[in-house]
C-alpha positions in Angstrom: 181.6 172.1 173.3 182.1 176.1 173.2 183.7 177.2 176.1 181.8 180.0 178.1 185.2 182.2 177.5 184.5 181.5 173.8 180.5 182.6 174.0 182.1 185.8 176.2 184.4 186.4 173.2 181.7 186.3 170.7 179.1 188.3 172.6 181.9 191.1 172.9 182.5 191.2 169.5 178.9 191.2 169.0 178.6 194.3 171.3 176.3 192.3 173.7 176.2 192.1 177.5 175.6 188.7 178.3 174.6 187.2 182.0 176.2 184.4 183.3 173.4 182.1 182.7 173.1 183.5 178.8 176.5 182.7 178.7 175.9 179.0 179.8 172.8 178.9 177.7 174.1 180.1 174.7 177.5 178.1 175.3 174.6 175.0 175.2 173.2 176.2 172.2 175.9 177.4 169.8 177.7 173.9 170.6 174.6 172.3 169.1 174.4 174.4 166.4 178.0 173.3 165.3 177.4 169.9 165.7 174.4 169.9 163.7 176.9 171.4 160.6 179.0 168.6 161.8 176.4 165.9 160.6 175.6 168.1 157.8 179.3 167.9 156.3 178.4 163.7 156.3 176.1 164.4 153.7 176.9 163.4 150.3 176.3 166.1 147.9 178.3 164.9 144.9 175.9 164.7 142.3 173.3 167.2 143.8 172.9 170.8 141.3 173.8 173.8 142.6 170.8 175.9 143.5 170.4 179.8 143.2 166.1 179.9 144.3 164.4 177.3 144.3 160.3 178.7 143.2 161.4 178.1 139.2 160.9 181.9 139.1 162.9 184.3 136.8 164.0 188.3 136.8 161.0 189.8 134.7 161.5 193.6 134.2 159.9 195.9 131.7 162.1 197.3 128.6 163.1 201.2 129.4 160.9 203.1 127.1 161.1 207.0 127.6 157.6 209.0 127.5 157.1 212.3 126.9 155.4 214.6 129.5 152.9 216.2 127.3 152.3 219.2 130.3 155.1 219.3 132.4 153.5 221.9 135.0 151.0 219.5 135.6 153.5 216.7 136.0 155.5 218.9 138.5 151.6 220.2 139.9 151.9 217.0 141.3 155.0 216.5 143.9 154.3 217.5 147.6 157.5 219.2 147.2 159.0 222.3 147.0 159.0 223.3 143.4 161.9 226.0 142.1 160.9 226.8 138.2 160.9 223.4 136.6 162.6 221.4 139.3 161.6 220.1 142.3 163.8 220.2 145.0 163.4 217.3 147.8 164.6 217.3 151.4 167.9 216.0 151.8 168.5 212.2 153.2 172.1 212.3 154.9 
């Protein structure tokens, strides 16, 4: 079982003000979490395939083709942005 100095030690690392019944709760909770992983390391997963995703699914993407604008002012027409000559300058994001 995880002591209650051991849930305190966690929840400061974890920046998080716990009461005194959190503590004893989560001290409750975390120990059955671990034994849980406990009776999962019984399991025997010898012969069992590694799996990435499960759905049979694979990365589909598009080949990069470039196109040519065929009007670039109307291209540019189109950005709610500020527009300086051929660019179009965006508000900063740091």
């Amino acid at each position: 079982m995880i002591s209650q100095n051991e849930v305190r030690h966690i929840a400061k690392l974890a920046k998080l003000n716990l009461s005194d019944v959190e503590v004893e709760k989560f001290s409750a909770e975390l120990s059955s979490i671990l034994d849980f992983f406990d009776q999962l390391k019984e399991v025997d997963t010898e012969k069992t395939e590694e799996t990435s995703q499960v759905t049979g699914l694979h990365n589909v993407v598009r080949r990069d083709e470039i196109y040519e604008a065929k009007n670039k002012k109307e291209l540019i027409g189109c950005t709610p942005h500020q527009v300086e000559g051929d660019m179009i300058r965006i508000p900063r994001i740091m």
